[in-house]
C-alpha positions in Angstrom: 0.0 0.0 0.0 1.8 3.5 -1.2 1.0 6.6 1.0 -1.9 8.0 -1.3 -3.6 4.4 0.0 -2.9 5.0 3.6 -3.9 8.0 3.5 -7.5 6.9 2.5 -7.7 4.6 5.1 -6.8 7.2 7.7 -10.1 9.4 6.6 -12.0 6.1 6.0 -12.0 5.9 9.8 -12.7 9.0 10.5 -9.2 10.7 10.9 -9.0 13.3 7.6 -8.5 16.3 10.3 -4.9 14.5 11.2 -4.2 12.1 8.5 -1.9 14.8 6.8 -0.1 15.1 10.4 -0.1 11.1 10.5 1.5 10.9 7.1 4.7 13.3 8.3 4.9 10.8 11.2 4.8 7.4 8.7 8.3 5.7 8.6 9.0 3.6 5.3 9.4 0.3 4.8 10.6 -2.6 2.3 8.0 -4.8 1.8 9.3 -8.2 0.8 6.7 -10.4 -1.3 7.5 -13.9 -2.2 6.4 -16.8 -3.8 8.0 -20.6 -4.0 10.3 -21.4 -6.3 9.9 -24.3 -8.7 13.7 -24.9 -8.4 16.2 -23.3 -6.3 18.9 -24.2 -8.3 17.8 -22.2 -11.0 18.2 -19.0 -8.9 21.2 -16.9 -9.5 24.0 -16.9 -6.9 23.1 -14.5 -4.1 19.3 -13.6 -5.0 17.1 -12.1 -2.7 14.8 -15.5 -1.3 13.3 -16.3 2.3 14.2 -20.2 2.8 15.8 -22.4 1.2 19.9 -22.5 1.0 22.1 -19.8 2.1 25.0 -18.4 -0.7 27.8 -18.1 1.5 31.4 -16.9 0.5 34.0 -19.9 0.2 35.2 -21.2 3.1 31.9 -19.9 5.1 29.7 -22.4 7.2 26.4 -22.8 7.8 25.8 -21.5 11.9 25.2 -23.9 14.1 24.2 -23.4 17.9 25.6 -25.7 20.4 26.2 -28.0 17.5 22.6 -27.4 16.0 22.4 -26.0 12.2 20.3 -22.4 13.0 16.9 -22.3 10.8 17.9 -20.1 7.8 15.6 -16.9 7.3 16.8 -15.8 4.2 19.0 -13.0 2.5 18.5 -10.0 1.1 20.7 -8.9 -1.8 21.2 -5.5 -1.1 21.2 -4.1 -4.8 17.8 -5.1 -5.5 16.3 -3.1 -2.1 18.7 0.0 -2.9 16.1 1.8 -5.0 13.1 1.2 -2.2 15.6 2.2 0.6 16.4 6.0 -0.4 17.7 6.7 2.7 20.4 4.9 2.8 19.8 2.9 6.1 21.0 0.0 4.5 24.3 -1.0 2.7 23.4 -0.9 -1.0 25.8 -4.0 -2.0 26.6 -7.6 -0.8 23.9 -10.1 0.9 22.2 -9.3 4.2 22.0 -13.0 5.8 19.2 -14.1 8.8 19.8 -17.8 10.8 18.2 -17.8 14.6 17.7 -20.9 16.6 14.2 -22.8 16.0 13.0 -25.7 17.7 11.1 -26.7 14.4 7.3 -27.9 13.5 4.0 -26.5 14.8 4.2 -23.6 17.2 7.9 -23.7 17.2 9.9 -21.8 19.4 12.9 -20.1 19.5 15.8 -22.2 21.1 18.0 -19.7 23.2 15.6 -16.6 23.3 18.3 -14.8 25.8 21.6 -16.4 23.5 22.6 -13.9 20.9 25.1 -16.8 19.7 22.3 -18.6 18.8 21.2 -16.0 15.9 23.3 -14.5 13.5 23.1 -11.7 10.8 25.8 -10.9 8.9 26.6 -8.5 5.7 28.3 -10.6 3.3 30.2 -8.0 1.2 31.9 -9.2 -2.1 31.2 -10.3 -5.7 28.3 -12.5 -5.0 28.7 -14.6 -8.4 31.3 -16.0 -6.7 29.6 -17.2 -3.5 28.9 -20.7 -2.7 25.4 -21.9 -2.0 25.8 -24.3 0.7 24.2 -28.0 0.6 21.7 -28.4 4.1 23.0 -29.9 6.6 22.5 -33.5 7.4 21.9 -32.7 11.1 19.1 -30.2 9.9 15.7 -31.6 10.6 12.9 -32.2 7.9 11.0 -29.8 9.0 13.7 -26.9 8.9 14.2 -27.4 5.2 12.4 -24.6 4.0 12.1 -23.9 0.5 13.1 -21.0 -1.3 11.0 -18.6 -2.2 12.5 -15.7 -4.7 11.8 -12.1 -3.1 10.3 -8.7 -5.4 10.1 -5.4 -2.9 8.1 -2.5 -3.0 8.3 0.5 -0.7 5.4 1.3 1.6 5.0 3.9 4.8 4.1 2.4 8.3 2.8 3.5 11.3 3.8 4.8 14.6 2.7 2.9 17.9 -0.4 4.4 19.1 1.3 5.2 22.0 4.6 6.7 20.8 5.6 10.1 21.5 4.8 11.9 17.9 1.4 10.6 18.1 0.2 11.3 21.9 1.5 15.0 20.6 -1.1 15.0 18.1 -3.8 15.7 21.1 -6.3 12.7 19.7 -9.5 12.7 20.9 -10.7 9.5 22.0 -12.5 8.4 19.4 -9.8 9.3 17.0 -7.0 7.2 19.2 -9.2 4.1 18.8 -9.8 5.0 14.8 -5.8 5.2 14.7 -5.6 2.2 16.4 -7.9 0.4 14.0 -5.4 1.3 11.2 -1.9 1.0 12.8 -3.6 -2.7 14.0 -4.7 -3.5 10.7 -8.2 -4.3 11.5 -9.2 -2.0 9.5 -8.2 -4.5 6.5 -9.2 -7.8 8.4 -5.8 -8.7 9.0 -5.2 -9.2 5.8 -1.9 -7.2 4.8 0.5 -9.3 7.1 4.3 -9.3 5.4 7.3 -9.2 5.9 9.2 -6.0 5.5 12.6 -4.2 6.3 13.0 -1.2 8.5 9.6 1.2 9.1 8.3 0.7 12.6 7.5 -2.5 13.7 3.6 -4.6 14.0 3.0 -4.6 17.1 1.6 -8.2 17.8 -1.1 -8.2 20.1 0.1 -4.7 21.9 3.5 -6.2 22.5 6.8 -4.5 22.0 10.0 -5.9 20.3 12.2 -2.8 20.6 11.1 -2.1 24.6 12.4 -6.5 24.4 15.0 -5.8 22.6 16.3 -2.8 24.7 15.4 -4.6 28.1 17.7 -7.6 26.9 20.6 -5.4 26.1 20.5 -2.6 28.8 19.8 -3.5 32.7 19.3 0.0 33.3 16.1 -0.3 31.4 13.4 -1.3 34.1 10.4 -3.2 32.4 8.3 -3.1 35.5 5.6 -1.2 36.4 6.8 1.5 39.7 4.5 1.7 42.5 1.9 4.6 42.1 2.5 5.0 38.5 -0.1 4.4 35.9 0.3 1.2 33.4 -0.1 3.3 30.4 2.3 6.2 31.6 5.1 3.7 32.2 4.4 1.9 28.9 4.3 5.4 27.3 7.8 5.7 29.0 9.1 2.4 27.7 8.0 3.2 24.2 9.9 6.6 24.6 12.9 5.3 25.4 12.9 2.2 23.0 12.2 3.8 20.1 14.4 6.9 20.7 17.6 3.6 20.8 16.3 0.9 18.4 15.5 -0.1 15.0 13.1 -2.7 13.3 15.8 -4.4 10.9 13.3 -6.9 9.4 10.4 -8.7 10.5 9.1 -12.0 9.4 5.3 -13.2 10.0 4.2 -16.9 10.0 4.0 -18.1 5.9 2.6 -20.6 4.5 4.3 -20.5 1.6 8.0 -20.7 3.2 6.8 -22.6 5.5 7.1 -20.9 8.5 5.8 -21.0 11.6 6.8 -18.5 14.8 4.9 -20.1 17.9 1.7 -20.7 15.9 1.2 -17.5 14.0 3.3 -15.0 15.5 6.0 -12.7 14.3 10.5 -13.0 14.0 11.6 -9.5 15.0 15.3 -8.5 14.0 15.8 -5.6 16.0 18.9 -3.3 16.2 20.5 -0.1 18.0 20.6 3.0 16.0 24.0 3.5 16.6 24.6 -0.4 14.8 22.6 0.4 12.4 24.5 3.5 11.2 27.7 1.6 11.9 27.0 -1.4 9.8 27.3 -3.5 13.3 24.7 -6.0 12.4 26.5 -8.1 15.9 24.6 -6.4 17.7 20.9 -7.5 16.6 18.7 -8.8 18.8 16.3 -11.1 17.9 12.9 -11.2 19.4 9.2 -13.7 19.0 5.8 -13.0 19.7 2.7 -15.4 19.1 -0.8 -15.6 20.1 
């Protein structure tokens, strides 16, 4: 959906007195779309593709935590997203690779969610032709195979969290927060747009955070719990200040079908990364976080 369709939802629901104030607050995103390939092996060297094999440069191997092959998410070549991404968040060459931990089959899990050794995402730099896609392991399990599925982008804005700073500034009336809601939620469209996407803000799942996760993982300093006298929603408020003034969404991933897979029945893979990693090109320092029904 391209801003002039946002937009139209945002006065659909009753918000055309903000929705041009909504739209200088939209942050945009890479959408990644994706559909199975009939044979992997027919896909050039260091494509864009959610599952199947990794292309690795020679001498690379596959991750492995604790001796067990990490589920691979898939890689982003980072010429095809350099026209969606004008600015410049991202390297523009080489292969942006994502492995985490997975426990595998029906509501899987992750396996180490406090490890950060047990997910990796790394900026392959190089001539890609000359990488070397890399058989699966035989200690991978059946289920972890996922096929590959070439990747086409697009660019589209997202939304703030109702709850973020920019938009409590707006002064929304309450009918008008739960009309945002509606559209930053998605129930506005049924729940029907779910993909996965680089950068923007993230989806919150079911009101749940990844970057207050992510920043609570990485920083003790950063107290998740609620203080004595103080209102939930003023110390959520808080947390969302903080979080999103540090952290990034780096990508996303929803349950799919048509990869194959599954995050706790449904849920959501969140690659989330300080601002100052970003801008450094330190993609060590992601964290990784799940959310499911």
């Amino acid at each position: 959906m391209d801003n002039e369709g946002l937009r139209a939802r945002l006065i659909s629901v009753g918000l055309g007195l903000v929705a041009d104030d909504i739209m200088h607050l939209t942050r945009p995103s890479i959408r990644i779309d994706c559909r199975r390939a009939d044979d992997e092996a027919a896909l050039p060297l260091g494509s864009s593709k959610l599952g199947g094999a990794p292309d690795l440069p020679p001498g690379a191997l596959w991750p492995t935590w604790q001796g067990i092959p990490l589920l691979f998410i898939g890689q982003i070549c980072l010429a095809d997203i350099a026209p969606y991404d004008e600015e410049g968040d991202l390297p523009h060459s080489g292969l942006l690779s994502f492995f985490v931990g997975h426990s595998g089959g029906g509501a899987a899990l992750m396996l180490s969610h406090d490890d950060p050794s047990s997910w990796m995402v790394s900026h392959f730099e190089g001539d890609v032709s000359t990488f070397v896609r890399l058989g699966l392991p035989s200690e991978l399990r059946e289920d972890l195979r996922l096929p590959a599925c070439p990747a086409t982008f697009s660019r589209q804005p997202t939304l703030p969290h109702a709850l973020s700073r920019e938009i409590l500034a707006l002064g929304l009336s309450e009918s008008e927060g739960l009309a945002y809601i509606e559209v930053e939620s998605g129930e506005d469209l049924g729940f029907s747009d779910f993909a996965p996407y680089l950068l923007g803000y993230p989806y919150y799942f079911a009101g749940d955070s990844p970057l207050i996760a992510a920043a609570a993982s990485t920083d003790p300093s950063f107290d998740v719990s609620r203080p004595k006298n103080v209102p939930y929603l003023e110390t959520l408020r808080d947390q969302h200040h903080r979080a999103e003034a540090e952290w990034r969404l780096l990508m996303q991933v929803f349950s799919i079908q048509e990869a194959q897979m599954d995050f706790g029945g449904g849920g959501y893979l969140y690659f989330c990364i300080p601002k100052t990693a970003l801008s450094e090109r330190d993609f060590s320092r992601v964290r990784v976080e799940m959310f499911f029904p």
